[in-house]
PDB file with SEQRES, HELIX, SHEET and CRYST1 records, atoms N, CA, C and O in Angstrom:
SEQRES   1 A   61  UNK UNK UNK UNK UNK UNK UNK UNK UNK UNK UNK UNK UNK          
SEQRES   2 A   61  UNK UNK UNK UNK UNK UNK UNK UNK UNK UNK UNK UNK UNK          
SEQRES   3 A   61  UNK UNK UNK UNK UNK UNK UNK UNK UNK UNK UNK UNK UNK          
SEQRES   4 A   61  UNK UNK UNK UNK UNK UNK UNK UNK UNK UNK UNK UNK UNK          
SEQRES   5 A   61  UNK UNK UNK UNK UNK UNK UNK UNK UNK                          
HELIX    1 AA1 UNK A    6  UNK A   11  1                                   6    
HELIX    2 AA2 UNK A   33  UNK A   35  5                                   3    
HELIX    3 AA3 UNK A   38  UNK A   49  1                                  12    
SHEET    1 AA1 2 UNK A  15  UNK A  20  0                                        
SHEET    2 AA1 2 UNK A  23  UNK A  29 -1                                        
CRYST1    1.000    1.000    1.000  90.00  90.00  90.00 P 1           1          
ATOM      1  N   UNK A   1      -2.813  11.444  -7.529  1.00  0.00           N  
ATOM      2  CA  UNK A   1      -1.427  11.112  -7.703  1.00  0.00           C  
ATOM      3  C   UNK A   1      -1.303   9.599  -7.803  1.00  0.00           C  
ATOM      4  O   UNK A   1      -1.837   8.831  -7.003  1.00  0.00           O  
ATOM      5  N   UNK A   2      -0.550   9.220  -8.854  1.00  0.00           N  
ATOM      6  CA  UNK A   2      -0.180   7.639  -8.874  1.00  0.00           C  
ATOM      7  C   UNK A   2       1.447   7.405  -8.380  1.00  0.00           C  
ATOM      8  O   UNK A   2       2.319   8.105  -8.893  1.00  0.00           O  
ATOM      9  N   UNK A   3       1.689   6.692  -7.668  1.00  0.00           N  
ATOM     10  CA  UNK A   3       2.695   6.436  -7.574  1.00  0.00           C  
ATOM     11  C   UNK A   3       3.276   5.145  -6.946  1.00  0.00           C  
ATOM     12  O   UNK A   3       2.654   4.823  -5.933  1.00  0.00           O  
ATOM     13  N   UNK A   4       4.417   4.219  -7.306  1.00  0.00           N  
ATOM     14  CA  UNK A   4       5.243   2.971  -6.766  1.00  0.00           C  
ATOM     15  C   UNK A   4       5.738   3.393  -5.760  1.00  0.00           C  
ATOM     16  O   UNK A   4       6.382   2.640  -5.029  1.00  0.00           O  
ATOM     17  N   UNK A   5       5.554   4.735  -5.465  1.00  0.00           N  
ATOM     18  CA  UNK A   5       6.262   4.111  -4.085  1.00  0.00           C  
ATOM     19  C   UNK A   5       5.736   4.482  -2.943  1.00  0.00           C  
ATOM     20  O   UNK A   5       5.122   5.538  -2.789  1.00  0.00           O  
ATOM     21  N   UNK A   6       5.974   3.513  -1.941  1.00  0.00           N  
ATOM     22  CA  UNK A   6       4.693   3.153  -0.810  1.00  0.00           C  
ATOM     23  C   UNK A   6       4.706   4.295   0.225  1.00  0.00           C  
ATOM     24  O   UNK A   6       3.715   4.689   0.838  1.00  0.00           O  
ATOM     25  N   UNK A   7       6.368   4.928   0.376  1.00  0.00           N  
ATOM     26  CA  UNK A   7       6.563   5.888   1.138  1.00  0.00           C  
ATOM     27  C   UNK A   7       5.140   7.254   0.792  1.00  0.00           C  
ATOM     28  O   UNK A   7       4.192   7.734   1.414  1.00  0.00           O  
ATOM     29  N   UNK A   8       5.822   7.415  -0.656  1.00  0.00           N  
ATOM     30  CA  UNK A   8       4.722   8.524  -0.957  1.00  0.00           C  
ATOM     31  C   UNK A   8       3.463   8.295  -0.636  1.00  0.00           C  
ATOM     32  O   UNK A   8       3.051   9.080   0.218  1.00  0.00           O  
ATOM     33  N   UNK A   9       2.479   7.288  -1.104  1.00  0.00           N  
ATOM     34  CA  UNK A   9       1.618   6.569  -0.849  1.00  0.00           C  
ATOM     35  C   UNK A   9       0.886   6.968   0.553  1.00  0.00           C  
ATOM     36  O   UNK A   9      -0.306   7.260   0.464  1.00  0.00           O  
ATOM     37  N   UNK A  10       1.410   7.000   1.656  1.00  0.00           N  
ATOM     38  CA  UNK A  10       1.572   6.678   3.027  1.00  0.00           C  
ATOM     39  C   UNK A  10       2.141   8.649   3.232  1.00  0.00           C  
ATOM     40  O   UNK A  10       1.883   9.240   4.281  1.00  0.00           O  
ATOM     41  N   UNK A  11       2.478   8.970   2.699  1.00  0.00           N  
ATOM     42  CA  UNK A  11       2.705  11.085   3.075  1.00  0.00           C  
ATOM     43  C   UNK A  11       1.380  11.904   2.362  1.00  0.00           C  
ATOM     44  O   UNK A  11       0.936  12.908   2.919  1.00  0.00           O  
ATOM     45  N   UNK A  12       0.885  11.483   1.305  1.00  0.00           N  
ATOM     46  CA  UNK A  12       0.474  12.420   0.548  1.00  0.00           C  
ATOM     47  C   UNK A  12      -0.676  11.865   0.349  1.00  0.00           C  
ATOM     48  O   UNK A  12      -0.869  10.674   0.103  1.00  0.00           O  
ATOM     49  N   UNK A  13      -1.730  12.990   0.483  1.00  0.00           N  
ATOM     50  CA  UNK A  13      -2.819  12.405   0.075  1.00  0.00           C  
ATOM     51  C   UNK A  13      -4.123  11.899   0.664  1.00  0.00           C  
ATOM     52  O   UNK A  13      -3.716  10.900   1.257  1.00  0.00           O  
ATOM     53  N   UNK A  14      -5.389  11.949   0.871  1.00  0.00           N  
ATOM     54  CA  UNK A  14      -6.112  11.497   1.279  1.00  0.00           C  
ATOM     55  C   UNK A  14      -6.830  10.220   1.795  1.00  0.00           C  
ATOM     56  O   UNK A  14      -7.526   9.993   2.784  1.00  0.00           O  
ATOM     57  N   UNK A  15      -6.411   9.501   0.788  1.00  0.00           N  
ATOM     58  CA  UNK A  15      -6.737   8.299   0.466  1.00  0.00           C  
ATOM     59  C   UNK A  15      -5.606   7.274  -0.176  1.00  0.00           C  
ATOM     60  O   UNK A  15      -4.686   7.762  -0.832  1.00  0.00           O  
ATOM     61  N   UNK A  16      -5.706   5.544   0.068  1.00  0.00           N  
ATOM     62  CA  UNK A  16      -4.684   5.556  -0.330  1.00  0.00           C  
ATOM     63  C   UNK A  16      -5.388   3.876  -1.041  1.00  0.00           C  
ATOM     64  O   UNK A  16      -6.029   3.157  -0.273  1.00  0.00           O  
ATOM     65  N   UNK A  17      -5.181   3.474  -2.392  1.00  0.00           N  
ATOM     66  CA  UNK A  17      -5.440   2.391  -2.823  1.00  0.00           C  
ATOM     67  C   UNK A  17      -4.052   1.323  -3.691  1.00  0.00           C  
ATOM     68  O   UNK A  17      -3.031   1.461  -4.365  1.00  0.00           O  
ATOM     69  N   UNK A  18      -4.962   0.217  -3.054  1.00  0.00           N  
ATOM     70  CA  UNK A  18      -3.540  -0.457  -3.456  1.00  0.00           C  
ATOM     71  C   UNK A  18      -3.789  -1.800  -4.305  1.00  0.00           C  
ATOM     72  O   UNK A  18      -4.544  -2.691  -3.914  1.00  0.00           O  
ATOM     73  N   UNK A  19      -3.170  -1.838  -5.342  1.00  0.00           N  
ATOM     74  CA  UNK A  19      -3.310  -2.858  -6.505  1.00  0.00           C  
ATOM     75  C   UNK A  19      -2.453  -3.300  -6.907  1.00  0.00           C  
ATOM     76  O   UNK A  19      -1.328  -2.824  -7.061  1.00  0.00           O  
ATOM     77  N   UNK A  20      -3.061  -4.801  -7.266  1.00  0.00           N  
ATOM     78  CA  UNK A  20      -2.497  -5.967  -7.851  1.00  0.00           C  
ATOM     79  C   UNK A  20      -2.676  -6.283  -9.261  1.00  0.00           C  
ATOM     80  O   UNK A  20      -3.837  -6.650  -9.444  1.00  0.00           O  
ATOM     81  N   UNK A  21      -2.274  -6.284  -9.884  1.00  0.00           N  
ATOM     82  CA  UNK A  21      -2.170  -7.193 -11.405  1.00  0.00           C  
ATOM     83  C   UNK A  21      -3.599  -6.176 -11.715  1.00  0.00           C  
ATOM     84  O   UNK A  21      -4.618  -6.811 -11.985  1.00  0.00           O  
ATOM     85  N   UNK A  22      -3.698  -4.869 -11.691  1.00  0.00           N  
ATOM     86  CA  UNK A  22      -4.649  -3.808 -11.608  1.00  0.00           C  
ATOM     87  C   UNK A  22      -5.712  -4.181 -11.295  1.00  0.00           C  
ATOM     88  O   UNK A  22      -6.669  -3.874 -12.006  1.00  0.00           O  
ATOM     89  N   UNK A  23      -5.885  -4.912 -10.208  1.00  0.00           N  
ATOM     90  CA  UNK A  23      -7.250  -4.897  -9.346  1.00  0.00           C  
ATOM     91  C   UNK A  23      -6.738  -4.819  -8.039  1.00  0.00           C  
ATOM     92  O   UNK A  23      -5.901  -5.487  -7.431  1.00  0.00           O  
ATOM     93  N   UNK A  24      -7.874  -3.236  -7.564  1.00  0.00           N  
ATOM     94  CA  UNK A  24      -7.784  -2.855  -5.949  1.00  0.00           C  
ATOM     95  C   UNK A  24      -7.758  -3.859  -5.275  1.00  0.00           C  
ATOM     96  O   UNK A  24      -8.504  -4.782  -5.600  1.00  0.00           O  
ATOM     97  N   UNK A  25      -6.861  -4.000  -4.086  1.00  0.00           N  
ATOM     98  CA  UNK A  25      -7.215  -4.951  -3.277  1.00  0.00           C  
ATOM     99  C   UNK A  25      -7.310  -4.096  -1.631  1.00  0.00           C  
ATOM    100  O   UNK A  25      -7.619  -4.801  -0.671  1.00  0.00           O  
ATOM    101  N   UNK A  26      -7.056  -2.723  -1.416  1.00  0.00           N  
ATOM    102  CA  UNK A  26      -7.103  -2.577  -0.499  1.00  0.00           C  
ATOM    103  C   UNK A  26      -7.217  -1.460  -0.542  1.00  0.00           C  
ATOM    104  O   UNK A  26      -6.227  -0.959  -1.076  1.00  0.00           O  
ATOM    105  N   UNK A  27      -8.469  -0.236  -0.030  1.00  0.00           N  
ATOM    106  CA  UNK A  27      -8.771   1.105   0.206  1.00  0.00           C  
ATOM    107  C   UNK A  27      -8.765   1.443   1.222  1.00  0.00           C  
ATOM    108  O   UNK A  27      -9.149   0.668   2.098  1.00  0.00           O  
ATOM    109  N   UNK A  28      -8.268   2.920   1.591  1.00  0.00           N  
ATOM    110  CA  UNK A  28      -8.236   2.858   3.206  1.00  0.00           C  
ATOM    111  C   UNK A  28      -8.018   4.642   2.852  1.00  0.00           C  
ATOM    112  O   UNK A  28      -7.490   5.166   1.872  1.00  0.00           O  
ATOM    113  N   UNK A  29      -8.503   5.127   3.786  1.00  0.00           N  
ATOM    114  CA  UNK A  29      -8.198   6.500   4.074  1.00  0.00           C  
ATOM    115  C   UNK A  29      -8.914   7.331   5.635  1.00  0.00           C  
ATOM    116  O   UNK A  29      -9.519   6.659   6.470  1.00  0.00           O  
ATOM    117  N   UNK A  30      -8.741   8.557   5.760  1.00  0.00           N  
ATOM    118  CA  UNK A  30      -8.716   9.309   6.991  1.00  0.00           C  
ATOM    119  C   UNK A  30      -7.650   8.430   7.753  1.00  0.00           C  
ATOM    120  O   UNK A  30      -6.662   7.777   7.416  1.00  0.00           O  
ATOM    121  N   UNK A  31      -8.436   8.771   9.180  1.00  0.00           N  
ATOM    122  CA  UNK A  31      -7.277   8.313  10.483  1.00  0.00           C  
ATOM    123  C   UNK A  31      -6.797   6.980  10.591  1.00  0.00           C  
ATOM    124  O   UNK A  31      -6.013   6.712  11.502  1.00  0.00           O  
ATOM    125  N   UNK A  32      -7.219   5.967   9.655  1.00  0.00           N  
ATOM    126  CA  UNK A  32      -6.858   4.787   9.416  1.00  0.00           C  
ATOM    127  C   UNK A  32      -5.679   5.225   8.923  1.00  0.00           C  
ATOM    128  O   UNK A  32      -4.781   5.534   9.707  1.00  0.00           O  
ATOM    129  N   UNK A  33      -5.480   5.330   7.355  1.00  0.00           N  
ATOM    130  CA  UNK A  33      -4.607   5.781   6.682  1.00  0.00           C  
ATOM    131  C   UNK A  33      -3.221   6.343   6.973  1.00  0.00           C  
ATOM    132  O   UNK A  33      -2.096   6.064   6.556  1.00  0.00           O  
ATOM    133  N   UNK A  34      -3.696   7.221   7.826  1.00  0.00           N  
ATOM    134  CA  UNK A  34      -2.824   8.311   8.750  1.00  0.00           C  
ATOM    135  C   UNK A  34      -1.741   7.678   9.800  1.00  0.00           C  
ATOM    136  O   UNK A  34      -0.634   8.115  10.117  1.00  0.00           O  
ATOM    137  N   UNK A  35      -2.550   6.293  10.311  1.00  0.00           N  
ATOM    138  CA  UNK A  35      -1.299   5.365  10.965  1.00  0.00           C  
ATOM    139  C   UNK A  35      -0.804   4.483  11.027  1.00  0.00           C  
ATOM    140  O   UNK A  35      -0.237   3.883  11.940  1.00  0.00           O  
ATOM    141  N   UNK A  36      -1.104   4.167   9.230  1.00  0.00           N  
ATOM    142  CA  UNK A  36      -0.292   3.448   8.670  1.00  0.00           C  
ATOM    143  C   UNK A  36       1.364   2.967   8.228  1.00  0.00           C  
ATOM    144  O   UNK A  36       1.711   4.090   7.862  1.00  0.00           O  
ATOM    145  N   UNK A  37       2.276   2.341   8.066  1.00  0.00           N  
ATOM    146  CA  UNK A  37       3.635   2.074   7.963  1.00  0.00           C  
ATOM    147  C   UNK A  37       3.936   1.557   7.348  1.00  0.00           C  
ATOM    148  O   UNK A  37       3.024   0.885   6.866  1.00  0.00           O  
ATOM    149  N   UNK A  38       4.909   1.362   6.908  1.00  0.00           N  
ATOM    150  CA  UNK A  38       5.344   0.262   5.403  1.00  0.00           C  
ATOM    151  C   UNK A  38       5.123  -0.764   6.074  1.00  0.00           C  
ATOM    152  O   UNK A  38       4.626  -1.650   5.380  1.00  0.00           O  
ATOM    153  N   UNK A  39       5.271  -1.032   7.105  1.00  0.00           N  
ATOM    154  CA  UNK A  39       5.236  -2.735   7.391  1.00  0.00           C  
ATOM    155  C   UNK A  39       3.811  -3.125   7.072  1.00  0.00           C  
ATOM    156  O   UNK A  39       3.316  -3.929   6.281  1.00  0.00           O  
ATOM    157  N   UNK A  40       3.178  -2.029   8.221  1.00  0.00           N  
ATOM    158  CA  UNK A  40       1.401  -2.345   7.779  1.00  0.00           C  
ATOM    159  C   UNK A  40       1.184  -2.634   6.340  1.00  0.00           C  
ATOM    160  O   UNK A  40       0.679  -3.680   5.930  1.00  0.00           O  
ATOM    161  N   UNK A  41       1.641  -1.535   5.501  1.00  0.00           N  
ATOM    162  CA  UNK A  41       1.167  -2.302   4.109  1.00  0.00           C  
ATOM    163  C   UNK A  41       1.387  -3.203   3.423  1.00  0.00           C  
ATOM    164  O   UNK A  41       0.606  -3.632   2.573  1.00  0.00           O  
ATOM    165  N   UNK A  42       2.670  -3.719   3.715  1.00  0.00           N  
ATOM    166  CA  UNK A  42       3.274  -5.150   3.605  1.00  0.00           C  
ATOM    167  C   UNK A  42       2.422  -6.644   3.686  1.00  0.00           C  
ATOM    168  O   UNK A  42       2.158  -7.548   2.893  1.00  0.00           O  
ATOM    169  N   UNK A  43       2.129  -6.311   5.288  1.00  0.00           N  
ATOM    170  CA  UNK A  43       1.316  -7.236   6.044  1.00  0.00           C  
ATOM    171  C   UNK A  43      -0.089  -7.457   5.414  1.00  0.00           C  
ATOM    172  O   UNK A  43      -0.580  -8.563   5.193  1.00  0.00           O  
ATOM    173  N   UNK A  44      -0.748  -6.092   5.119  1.00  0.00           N  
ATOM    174  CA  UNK A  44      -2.169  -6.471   4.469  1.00  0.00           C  
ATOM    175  C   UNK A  44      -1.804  -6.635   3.264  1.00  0.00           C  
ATOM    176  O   UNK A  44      -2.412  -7.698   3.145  1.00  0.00           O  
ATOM    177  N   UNK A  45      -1.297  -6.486   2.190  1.00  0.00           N  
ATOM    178  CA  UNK A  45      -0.810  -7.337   0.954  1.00  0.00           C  
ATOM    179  C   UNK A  45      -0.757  -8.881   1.179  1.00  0.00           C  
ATOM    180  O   UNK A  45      -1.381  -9.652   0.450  1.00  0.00           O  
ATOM    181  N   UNK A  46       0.003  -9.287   2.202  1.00  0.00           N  
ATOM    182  CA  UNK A  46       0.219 -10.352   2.697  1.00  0.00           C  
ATOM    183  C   UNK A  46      -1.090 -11.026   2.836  1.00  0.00           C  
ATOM    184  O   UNK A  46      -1.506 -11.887   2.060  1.00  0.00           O  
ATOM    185  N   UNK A  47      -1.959 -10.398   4.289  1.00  0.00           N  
ATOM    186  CA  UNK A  47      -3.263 -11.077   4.489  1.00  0.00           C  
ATOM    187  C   UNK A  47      -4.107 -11.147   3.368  1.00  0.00           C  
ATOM    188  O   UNK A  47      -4.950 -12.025   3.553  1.00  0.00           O  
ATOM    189  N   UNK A  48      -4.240 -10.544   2.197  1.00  0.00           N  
ATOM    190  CA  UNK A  48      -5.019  -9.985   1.491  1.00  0.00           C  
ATOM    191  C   UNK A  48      -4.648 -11.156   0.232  1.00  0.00           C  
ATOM    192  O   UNK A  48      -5.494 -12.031   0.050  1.00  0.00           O  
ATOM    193  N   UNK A  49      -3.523 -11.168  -0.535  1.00  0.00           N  
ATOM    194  CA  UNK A  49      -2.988 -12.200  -1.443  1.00  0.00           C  
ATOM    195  C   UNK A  49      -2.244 -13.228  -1.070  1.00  0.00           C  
ATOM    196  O   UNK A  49      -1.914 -14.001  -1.970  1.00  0.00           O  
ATOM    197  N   UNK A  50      -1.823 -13.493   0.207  1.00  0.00           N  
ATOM    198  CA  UNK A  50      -1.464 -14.839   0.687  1.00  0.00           C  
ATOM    199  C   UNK A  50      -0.374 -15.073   0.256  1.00  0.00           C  
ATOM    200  O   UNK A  50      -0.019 -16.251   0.296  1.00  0.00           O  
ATOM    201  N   UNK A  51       0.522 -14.101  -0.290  1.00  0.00           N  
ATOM    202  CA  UNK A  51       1.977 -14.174  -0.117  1.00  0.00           C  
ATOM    203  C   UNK A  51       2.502 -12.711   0.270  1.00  0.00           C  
ATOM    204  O   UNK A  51       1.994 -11.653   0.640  1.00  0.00           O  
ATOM    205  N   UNK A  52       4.064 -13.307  -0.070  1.00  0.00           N  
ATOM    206  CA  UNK A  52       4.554 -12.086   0.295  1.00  0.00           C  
ATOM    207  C   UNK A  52       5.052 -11.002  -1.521  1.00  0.00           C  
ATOM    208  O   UNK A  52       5.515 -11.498  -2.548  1.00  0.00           O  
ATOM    209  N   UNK A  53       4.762  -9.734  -1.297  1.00  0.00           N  
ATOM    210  CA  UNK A  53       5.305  -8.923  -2.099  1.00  0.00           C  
ATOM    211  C   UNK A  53       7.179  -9.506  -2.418  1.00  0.00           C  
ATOM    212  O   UNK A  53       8.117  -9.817  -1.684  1.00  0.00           O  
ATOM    213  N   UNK A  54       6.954  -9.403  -3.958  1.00  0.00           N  
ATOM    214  CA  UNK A  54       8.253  -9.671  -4.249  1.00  0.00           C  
ATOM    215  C   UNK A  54       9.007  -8.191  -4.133  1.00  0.00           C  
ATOM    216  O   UNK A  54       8.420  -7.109  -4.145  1.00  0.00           O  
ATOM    217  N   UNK A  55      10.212  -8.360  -4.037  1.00  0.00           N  
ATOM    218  CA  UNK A  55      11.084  -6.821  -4.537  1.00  0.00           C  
ATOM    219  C   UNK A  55      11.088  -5.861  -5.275  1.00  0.00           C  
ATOM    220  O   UNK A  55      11.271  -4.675  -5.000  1.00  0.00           O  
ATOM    221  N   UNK A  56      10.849  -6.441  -6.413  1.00  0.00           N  
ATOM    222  CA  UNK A  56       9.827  -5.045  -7.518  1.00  0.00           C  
ATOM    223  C   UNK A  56       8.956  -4.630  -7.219  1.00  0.00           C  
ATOM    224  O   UNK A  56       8.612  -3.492  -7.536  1.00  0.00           O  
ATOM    225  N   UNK A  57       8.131  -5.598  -6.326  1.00  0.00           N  
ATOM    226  CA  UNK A  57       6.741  -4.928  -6.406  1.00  0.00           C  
ATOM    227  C   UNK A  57       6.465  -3.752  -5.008  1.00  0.00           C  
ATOM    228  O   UNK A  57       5.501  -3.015  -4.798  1.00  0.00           O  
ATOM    229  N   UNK A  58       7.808  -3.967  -4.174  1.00  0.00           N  
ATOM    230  CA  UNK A  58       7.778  -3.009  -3.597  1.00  0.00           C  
ATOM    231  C   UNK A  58       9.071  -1.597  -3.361  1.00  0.00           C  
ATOM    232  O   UNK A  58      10.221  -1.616  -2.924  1.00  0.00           O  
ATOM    233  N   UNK A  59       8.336  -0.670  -3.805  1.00  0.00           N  
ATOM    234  CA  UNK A  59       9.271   0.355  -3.878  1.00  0.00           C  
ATOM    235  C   UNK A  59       9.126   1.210  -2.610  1.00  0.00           C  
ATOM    236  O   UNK A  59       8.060   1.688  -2.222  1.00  0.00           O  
ATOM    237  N   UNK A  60      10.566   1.379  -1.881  1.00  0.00           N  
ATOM    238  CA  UNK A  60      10.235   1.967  -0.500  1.00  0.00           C  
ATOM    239  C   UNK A  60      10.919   3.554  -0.647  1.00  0.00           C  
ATOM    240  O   UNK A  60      10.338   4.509  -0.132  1.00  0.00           O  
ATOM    241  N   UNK A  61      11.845   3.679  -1.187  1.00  0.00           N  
ATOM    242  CA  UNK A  61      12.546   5.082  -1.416  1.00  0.00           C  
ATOM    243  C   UNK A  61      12.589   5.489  -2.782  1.00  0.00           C  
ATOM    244  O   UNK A  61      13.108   6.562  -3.090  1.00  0.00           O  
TER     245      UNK A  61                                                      
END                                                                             
């Protein structure tokens, strides 16, 4: 499943990868995955590209 939005992302699914300008920057799945939150994914976007996600780029509902 592909999908923008982070909610889904974070319900469905095994595994969950996350990209920038279409390069992965962050794989994660099982019990990691599992207790994950929008903020968490926020934050490692953050640690990961050294800013913050603009508004498009994040879709929450």
């Amino acid at each position: 499943m592909v999908t923008h939005n982070m909610q889904q992302a974070l319900d469905y699914g095994n595994r969950l990868l996350m990209m920038d300008g279409g390069e992965i920057i962050y794989d994660v799945s099982g019990e990691e995955k599992q207790k994950l939150t929008l903020d968490d994914l926020a934050q490692k976007f953050k640690e990961i590209k050294k800013r913050d996600m603009t508004n498009d780029q994040m879709v929450l509902q």
